[in-house]
VMD Tcl script that draws the C-alpha trace (Angstrom):
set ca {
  {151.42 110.55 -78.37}
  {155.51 111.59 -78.08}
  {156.54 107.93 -79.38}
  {153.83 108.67 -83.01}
  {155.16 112.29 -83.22}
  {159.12 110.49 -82.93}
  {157.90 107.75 -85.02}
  {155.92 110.34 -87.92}
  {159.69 112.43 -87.56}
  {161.89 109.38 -88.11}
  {159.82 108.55 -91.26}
  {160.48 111.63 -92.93}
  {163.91 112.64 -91.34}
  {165.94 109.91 -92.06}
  {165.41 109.07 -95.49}
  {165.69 113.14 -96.40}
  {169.03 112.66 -94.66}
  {170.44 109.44 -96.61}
  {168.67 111.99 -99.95}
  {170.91 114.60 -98.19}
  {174.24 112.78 -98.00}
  {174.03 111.09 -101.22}
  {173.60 114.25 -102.62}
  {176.78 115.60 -100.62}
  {179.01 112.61 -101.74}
  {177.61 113.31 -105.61}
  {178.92 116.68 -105.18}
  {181.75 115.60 -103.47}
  {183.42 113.54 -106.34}
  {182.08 115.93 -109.43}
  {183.82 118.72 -107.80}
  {186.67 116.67 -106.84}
  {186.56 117.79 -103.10}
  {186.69 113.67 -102.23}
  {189.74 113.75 -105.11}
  {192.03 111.39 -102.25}
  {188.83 108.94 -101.24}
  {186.76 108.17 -104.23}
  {186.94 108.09 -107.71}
  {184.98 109.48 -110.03}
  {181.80 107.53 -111.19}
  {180.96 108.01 -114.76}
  {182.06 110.68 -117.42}
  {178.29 111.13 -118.24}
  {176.28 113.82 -116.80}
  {173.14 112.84 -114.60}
  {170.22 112.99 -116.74}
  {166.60 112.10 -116.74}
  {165.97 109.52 -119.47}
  {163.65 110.04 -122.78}
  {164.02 106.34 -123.74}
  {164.00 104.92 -120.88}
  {161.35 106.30 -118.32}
  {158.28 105.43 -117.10}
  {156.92 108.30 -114.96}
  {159.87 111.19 -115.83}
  {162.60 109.18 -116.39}
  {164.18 109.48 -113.28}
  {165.01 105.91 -112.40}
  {165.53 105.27 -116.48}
  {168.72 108.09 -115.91}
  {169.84 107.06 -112.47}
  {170.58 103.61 -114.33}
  {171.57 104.73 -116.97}
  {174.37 107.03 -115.13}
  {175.30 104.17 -112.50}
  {175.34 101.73 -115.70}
  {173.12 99.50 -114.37}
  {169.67 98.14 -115.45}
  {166.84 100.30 -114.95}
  {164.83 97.71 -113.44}
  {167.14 97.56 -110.03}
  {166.54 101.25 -109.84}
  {162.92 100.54 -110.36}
  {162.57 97.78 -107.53}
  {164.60 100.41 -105.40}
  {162.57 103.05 -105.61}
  {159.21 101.10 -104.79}
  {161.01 99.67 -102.01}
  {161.31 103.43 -100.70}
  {158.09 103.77 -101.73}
  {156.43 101.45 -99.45}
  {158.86 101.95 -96.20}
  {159.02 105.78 -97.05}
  {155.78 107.03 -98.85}
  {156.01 111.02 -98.46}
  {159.65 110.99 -98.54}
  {160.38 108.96 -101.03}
  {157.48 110.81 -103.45}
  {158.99 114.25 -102.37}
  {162.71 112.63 -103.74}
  {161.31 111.74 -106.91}
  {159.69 114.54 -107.68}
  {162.85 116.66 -106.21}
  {164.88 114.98 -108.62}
  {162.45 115.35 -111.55}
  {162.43 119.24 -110.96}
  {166.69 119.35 -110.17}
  {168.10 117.06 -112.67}
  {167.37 118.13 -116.45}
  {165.73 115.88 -118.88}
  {168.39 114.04 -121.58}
}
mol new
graphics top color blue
foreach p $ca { graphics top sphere $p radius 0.5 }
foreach p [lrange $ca 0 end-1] q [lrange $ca 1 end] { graphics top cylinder $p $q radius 0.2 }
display resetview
């Protein structure tokens, strides 16, 4: 019973916390707090996609602002899918709602 209720926690924690720290480091280098460490990505805002997009466009924009193909991003996020179902659903639709459409 304890290790399912550790194992049911783990699946949810953890990939909320990578969702977490990515979000942190995103932050980080728009605001310029990591100004000494990283450089800034791109010069475009983070935007869900109208051309490109599937569902909401939120793996169409993620590409799109990384500059690479949507179809990494794609393969990605049904990787995530399948190890982290609730998670990975609550992400997407965390970033539909956060990030505004293009």
């Amino acid at each position: 019973m304890l290790g399912t209720t550790v194992r049911t926690l783990w699946g949810i924690l953890w990939p909320l916390a990578l969702v977490a720290a990515g979000a942190y480091l995103l932050w980080g280098v728009k605001t310029g707090k990591f100004s000494g460490f990283a450089q800034g990505g791109s010069a475009r805002p983070l935007r869900r996609s109208r051309a490109d997009k599937r569902l909401l466009g939120v793996c169409g924009g993620i590409a799109y602002y990384f500059g690479i193909d949507s179809t990494v991003v794609r393969v990605m996020a049904v990787i995530l899918l399948v190890l982290f179902t609730p998670s990975a659903i609550i992400a997407y639709f965390l970033i539909a709602l956060l990030v505004p459409s293009a």
